[in-house]
Every structure is written in C-alpha cells, then in structure tokens.
C-alpha positions as CSV (number, residue, x, y, z in Angstrom):
1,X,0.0,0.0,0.0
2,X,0.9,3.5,-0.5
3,X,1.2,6.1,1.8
4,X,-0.8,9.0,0.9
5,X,-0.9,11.7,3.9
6,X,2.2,10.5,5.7
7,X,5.8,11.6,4.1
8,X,8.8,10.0,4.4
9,X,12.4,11.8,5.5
10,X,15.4,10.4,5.3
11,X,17.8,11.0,8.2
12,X,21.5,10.2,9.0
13,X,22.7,7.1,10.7
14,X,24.5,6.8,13.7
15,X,26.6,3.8,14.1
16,X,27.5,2.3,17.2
17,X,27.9,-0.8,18.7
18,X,25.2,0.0,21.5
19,X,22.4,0.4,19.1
20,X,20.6,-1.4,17.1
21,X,18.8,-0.6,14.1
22,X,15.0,-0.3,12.9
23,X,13.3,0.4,9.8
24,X,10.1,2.5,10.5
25,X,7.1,3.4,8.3
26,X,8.6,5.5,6.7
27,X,11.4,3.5,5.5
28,X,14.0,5.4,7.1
29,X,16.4,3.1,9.0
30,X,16.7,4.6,12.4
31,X,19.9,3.9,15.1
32,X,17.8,3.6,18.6
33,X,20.0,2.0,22.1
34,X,19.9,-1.1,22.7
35,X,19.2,0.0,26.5
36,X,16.7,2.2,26.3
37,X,15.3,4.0,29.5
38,X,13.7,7.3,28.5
39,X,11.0,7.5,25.9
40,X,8.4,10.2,25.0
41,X,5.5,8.7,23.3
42,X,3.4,10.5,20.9
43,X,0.2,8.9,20.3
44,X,-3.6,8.3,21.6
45,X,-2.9,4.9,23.4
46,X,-1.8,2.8,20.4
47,X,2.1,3.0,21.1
48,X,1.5,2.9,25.2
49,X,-0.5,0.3,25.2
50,X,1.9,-2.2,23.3
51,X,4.6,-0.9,25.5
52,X,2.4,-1.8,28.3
53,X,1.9,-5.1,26.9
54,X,5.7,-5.6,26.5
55,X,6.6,-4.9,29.5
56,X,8.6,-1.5,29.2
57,X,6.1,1.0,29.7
58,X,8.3,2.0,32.8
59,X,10.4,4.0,30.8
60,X,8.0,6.7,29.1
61,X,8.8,10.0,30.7
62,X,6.7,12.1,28.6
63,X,3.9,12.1,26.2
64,X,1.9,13.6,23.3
65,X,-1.9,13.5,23.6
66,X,-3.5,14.0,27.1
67,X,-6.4,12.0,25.5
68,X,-4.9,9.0,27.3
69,X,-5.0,10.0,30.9
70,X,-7.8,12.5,30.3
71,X,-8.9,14.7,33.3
72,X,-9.3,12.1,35.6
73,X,-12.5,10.3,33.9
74,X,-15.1,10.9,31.8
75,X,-18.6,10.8,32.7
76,X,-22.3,11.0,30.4
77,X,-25.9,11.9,31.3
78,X,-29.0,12.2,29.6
79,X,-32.2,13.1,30.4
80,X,-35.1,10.4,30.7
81,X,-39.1,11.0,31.2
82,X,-38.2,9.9,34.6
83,X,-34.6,11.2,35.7
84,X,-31.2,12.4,34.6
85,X,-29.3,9.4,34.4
86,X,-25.6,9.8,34.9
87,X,-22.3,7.6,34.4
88,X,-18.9,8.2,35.6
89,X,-15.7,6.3,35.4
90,X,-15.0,6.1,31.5
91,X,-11.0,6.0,30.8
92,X,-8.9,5.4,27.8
93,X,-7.7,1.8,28.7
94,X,-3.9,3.2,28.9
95,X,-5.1,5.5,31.4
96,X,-6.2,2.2,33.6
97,X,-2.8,0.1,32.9
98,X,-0.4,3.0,33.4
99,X,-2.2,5.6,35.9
100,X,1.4,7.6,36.3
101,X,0.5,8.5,32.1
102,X,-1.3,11.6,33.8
103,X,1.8,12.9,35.8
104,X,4.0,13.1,33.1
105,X,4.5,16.1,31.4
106,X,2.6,16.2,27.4
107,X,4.9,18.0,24.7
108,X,2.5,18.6,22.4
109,X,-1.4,19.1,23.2
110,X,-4.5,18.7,20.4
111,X,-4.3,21.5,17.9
112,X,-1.4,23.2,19.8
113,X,2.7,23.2,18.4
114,X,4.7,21.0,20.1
115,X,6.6,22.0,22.7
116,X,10.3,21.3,21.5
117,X,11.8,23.0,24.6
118,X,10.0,20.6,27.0
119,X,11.0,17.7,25.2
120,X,14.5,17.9,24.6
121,X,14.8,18.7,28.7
122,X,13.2,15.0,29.0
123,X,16.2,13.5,27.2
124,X,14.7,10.5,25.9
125,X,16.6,8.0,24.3
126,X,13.8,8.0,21.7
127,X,10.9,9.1,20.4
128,X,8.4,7.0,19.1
129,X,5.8,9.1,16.9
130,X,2.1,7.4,15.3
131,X,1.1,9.4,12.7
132,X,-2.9,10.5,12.3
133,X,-3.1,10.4,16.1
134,X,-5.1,13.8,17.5
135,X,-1.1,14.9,18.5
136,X,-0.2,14.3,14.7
137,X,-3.0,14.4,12.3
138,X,-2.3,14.0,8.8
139,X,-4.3,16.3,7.2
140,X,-1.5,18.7,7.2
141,X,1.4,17.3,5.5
142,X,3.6,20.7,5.9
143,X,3.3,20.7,10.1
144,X,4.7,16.9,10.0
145,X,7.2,17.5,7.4
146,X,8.3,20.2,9.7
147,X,7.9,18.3,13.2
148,X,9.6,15.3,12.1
149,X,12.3,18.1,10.9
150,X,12.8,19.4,14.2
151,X,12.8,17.1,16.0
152,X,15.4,14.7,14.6
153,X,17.7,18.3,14.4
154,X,17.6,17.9,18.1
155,X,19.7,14.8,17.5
156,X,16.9,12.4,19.3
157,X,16.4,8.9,17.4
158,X,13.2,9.1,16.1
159,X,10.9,6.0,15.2
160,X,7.3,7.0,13.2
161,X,4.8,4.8,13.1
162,X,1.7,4.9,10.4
163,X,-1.5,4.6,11.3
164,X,-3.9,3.3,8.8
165,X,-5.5,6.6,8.5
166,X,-2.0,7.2,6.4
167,X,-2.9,4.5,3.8
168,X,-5.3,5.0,0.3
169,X,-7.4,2.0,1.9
170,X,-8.3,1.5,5.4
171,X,-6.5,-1.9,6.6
172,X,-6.6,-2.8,10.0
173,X,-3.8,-5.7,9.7
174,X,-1.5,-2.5,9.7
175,X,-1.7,-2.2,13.0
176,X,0.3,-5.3,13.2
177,X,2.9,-4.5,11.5
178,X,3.0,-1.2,14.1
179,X,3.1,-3.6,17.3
180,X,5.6,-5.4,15.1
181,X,8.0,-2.2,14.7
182,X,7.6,-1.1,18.6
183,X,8.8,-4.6,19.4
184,X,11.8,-4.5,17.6
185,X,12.6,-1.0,19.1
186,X,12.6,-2.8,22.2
187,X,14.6,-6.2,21.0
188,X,11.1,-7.7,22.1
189,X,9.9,-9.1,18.8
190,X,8.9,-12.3,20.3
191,X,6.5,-11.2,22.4
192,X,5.5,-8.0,19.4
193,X,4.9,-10.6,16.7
194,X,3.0,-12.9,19.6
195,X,0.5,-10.0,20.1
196,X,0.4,-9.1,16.5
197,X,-0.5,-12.9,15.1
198,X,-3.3,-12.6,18.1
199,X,-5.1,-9.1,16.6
200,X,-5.1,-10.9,13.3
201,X,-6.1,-14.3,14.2
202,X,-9.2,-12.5,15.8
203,X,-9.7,-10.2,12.6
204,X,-9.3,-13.7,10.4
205,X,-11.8,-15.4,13.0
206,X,-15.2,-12.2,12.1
207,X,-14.2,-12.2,8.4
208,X,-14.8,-16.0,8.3
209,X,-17.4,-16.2,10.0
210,X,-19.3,-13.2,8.0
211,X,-17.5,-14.5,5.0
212,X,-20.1,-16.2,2.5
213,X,-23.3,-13.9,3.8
214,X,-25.7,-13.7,0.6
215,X,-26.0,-10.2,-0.4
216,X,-29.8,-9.7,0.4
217,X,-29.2,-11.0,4.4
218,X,-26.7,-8.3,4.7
219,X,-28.5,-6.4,7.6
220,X,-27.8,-2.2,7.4
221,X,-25.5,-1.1,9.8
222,X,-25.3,2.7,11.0
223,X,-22.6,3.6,12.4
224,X,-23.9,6.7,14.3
225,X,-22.2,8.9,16.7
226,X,-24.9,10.8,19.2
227,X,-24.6,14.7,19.4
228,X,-26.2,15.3,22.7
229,X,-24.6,15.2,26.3
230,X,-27.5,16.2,28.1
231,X,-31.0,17.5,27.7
232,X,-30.1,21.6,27.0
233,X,-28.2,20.6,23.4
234,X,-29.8,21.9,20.4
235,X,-30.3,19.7,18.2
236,X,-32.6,21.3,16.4
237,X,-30.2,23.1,14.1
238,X,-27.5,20.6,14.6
239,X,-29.3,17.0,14.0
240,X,-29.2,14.2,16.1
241,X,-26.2,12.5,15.3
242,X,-23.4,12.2,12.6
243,X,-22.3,9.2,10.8
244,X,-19.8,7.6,8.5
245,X,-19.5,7.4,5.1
246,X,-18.1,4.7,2.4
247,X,-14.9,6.0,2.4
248,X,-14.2,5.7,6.1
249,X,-12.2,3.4,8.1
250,X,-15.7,3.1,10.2
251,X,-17.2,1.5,6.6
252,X,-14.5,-0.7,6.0
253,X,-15.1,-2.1,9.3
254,X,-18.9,-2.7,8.2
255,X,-18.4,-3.7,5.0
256,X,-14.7,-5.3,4.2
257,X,-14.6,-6.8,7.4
258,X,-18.4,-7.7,9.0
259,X,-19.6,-7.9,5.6
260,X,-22.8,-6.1,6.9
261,X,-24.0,-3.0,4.4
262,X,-23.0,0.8,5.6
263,X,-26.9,2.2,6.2
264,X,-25.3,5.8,5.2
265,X,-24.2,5.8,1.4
266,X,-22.5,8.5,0.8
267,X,-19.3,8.7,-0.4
268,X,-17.9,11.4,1.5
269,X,-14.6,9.9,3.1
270,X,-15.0,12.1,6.8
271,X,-18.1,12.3,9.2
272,X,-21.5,14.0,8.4
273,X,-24.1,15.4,10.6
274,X,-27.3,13.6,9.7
275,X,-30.7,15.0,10.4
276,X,-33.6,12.7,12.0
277,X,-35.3,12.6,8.7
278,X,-32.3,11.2,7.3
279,X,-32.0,8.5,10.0
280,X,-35.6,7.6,9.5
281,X,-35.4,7.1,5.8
282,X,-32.1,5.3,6.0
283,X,-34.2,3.1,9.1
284,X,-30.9,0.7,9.6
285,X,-31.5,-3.1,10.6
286,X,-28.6,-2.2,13.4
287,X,-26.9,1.1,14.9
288,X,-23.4,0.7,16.4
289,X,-23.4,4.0,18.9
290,X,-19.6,5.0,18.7
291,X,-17.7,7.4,20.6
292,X,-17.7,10.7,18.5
293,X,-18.6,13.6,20.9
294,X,-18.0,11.4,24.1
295,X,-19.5,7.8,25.4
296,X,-23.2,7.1,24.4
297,X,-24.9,3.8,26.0
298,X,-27.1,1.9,24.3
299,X,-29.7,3.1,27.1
300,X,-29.5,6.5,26.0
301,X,-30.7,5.7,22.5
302,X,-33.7,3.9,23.9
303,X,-35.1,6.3,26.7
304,X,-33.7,10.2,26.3
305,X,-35.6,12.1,25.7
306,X,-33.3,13.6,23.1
307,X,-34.2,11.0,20.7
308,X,-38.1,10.2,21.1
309,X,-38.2,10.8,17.4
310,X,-36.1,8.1,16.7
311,X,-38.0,5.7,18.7
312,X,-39.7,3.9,15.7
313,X,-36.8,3.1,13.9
314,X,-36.5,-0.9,13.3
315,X,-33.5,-1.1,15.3
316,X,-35.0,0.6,18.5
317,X,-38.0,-1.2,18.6
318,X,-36.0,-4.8,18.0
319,X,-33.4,-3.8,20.4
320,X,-30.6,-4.0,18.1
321,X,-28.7,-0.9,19.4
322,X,-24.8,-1.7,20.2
323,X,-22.2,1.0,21.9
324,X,-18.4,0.4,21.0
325,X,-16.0,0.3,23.9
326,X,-15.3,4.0,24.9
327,X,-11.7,5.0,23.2
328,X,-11.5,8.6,23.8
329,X,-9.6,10.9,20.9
330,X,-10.4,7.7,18.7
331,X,-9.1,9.2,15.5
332,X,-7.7,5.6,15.1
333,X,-8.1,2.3,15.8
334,X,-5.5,1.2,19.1
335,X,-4.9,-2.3,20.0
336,X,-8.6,-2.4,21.1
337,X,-10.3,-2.7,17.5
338,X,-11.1,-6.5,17.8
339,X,-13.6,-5.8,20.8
340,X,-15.0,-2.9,17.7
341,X,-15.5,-5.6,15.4
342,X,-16.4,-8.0,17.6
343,X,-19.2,-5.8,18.8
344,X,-20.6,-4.7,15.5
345,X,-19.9,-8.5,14.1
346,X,-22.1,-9.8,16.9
347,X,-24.8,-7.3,16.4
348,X,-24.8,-7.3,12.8
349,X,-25.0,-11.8,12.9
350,X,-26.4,-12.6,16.4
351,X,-26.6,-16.1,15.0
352,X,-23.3,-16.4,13.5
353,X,-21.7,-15.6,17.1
354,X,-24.5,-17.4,18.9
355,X,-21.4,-19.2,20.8
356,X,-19.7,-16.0,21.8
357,X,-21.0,-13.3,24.7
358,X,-19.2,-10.6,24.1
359,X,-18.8,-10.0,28.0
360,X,-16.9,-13.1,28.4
361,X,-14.8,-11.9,25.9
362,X,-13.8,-9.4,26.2
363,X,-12.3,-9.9,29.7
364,X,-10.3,-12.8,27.6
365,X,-9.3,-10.5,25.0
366,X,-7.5,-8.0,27.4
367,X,-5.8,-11.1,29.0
368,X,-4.3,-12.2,25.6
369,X,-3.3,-9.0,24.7
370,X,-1.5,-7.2,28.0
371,X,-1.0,-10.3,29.8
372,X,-3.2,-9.3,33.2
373,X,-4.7,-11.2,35.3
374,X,-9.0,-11.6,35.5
375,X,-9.1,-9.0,38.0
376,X,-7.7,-6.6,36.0
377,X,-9.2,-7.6,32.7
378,X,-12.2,-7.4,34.0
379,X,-11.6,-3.9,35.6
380,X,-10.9,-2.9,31.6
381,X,-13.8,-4.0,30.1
382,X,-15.7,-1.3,33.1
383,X,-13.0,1.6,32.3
384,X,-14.5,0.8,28.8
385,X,-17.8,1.0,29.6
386,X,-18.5,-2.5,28.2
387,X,-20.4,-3.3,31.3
388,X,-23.7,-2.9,29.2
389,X,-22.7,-6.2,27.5
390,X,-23.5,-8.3,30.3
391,X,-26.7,-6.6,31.2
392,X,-27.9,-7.0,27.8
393,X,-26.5,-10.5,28.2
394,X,-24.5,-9.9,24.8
C-alpha cells in the first residue's frame, strides 16, 4: 500500500555498537540503544499500550496526547421522562494500565505546536511518533514534514509509526505490522509478533465467520455517533447525530470486514451530521453507537428524551442498538479494534456468534493482549464502559 498523507524523511545514521537498528514506516532506518530508559511517546494509546503489553512502559517519561490519561475520567448523562441518568468512570484503557501517564508532562497538546523546549529537557533516548493520532494528524502534511524536521535536528532517534489513516485503503492488519515495529525497538519481537498474530487471528476469525453472507441477508448497519450530552443541546439546528460514510475506516469495518452494508451511502470519506429525517429514511436493521462527541450507552438511545423521534426506527423497537468500547480521541483504531469488530460482528450476525457473549470476551481479549490477570481484565472492560454487555447478556 501506498502512503498517501504521511511523508517519508530520510535522516542520518548513527553507528555504534550499543544500538541497534529499525526500519520504520517510513522506511528510514533509524539507530535507537539497545538499552533504552527514557521514551516520550506520541500517540492516543496505540504505542503505550503495546509498550504496556511488552513490558517497558516504565520507561515513558513524557507524552503527546493528554487523550490518554484524560482529566481524571469521563462521565455521560442524559435526560429520561423519569430522571437524569448519569455515568462516571469512563477511561482510555492506557489510562487504567499505566495511571502515572497523567503525571507526566505532554509536549504537544490537540491542535497546539509541540513543545520542542519541553521535550529535549526530557532527554529521551527515543521518540516513538504514530502518525494521524489527534497529537499528529495527517491532514496537514507541511506541520509533520516540519515536526519530524525538528525534532530529529535535536539529535533524538526518532521511530514513526503509520496509522492506517496514512494509507489509500483503510486496513486494519497495519496495525500489526505497528506492534511489530515497537517490538523491535525494544529487542522484544517475540512477544510483538505474539500479540500481533493474536489481533489478526481475531480479525481472520469475524471475516470468516461473515465470509459467505448472501447479499440480500446483509443487515444495514449505521454507524452513528450521538450529538447530545444532556438534555439543553440543540439539536434542532444541529441533527441528532453524525455518521460515517463509504470511504471511512468506520465503513471498511462494516463492509470489508463484518460484511454487513454501511446504512449511510454517501461517499464522503469524513463524518457527516445527519438530520432525523435522514435516520428515519435510512431506518438501519442495526446502529453501532460510537464514541464521537463522548460515550453514548445503548440506554440513552432507547429512553432520552433527546431521541423520542427516533424511537420507531426498526432497530430501536428490535433492540438491536450496540455502543463500542469507549476509546477517547479515537481518531484511530489502538490495540482495542477487535472488541469494535467483535461488537458490531455480533450485532450485525447474532446467529453467526451465537457461541460467543461478548462480556466473556472481552475480559479474555484483554488477557491475551496485556497479559493481566481476571481482575484486571475485567476492571478494563468497566473503564470501557462495556459493562452494558452483560446486562444486555451480549
């Protein structure tokens, strides 16, 4: 595949027997120690978590997106004929492994320069940089032509990663090849290419399972990201919602993956406000409730009051409404996007994963991938607000 928004720079090599050499997305072979004890990450839980899972997340000392600790956690409400119903306790799952994330100092915040002073004082050893995080989008090739610039000037090794926002076509294997990279960084490919064979075995497992579908069982499938927090939003003049078109990484998930059909259409390749007329014509089988705008639970969509209107649509009144795990600043897909597809998958082909409650694994999932114990796992799928799986016994 080609990369399309992410642009390669080719920097000098520094040779020495006490480092060892990658090759990162970019193709640019980068000289990082073999004993590395200071990193700065630079990414929305993607890079921590794999250094979690590896073992050496003891050694970040900074980091780029404060999406990962957040402000403590995050909380919902909305506003039922009865009461205001309220959650709290939402965290990126980062934020639950590696709690110290939210002492460290951040050197570059959403939409603000990075700070270049703040992170040369933190002398890391290297910097390990994903590409179309919120830190780093790449919709603005000039600003990371320019960081990446700056930043190896300041003599610091520097390992970029692409996201698969980087590529023509969304493919989700990529982020494989990612966990793949950060291992050899560390000299832990053994344990990288361990997790990266499990992410794909569980992508292999939905595809063929969904695989030989005939075209006219595909349910419709909207993936559909509620606008409101609480009862004062206007959504009046803003609509209800906004959803994904066909050229979206959330459609590729529907459709190349699930093998479901994308309710919304369009071929805009970003997110579109939709207005309740245009959800009630479009009248999806199934809605997936992701995380735009904050956590939504499937609750909400059923009893505020915010969305009465939408109360006769097919997958309200059949209780087909799913919420993905909450993945704050989830401008791409972390470690997490099996439990994504595994959540649409089941609600899209109840039948076809009749054996499977999500609930159960989940909990499994987390244990396979960071190598924690049931306790823990389980304490995952709540900072992911996931909990509504096993009251809907899903």
């Amino acid at each position: 595949m080609l990369a399309v928004a992410c642009l390669c720079l080719i920097s000098g090599a520094v040779c020495a027997d006490e480092y060892r050499t990658v090759v990162d997305s970019r193709g640019v072979a980068v000289q990082v120690p073999t004993e590395i004890e200071r990193v700065v990450t630079i990414s929305d839980g993607l890079v921590e978590g794999t250094m979690a899972a590896l073992g050496v997340d003891d050694t970040i000392v900074g980091t780029g997106s404060s999406c990962i600790p957040g402000k403590g956690t995050w909380t919902y409400s909305y506003q039922t004929d009865d009461e205001m119903v309220e959650g709290t306790g939402g965290k990126n799952v980062v934020g639950e492994l590696i709690p110290r994330l939210k002492d460290l100092p951040h050197v570059v915040e959403y939409g603000v320069a990075m700070n270049y002073e703040t992170l040369s004082s933190l002398e890391p050893d290297v910097v390990i940089m994903r590409l179309g995080s919120c830190s780093i989008p790449t919709t603005d090739n000039d600003k990371i032509v320019k960081t990446i610039q700056t930043i190896e000037s300041l003599e610091i090794p520097l390992v970029v990663l692409y996201s698969p926002n980087c590529y023509d076509q969304s493919n989700l294997e990529t982020i494989s090849d990612e966990v793949t990279l950060i291992g050899e960084v560390f000299g832990k490919e053994d344990e990288a290419n361990k997790i990266a064979d499990y992410l794909k075995s569980q992508l292999e497992m939905i595809i063929e399972r969904t695989r030989n579908i005939d075209e006219e069982e595909k349910p419709t499938v909207l993936m559909f990201g509620l606008t409101s927090h609480n009862a004062d939003f206007g959504m009046s003049a803003n609509g209800p919602g906004v959803t994904y078109g066909l050229k979206t990484p959330e459609s590729y998930m529907i459709e190349d993956i699930v093998n479901a059909k994308n309710a919304f259409r369009s071929d805009i390749g970003t997110t579109q406000t939709v207005s309740t007329e245009q959800v009630l014509a479009m009248d999806p089988d199934v809605i997936v409730l992701s995380t735009w705008n904050g956590y939504h639970p499937v609750e909400e969509l059923y009893d505020s009051t915010n969305y009465k209107n939408l109360h006769e649509l097919s997958a309200v009144k059949n209780r087909r409404v799913a919420s993905l795990p909450f993945m704050p600043c989830n401008s791409v897909r972390r470690l997490e996007y099996p439990i994504e597809l595994m959540v649409i998958a089941t609600a899209a082909y109840p039948d076809q994963f009749a054996d499977i409650k999500v609930h159960d694994w989940v909990p499994e999932f987390y244990q396979n991938v960071y190598g924690v114990d049931e306790e823990t796992a389980i304490g995952l799928r709540s900072a992911q607000w996931l909990d509504w799986t096993m009251e809907e016994d899903f």
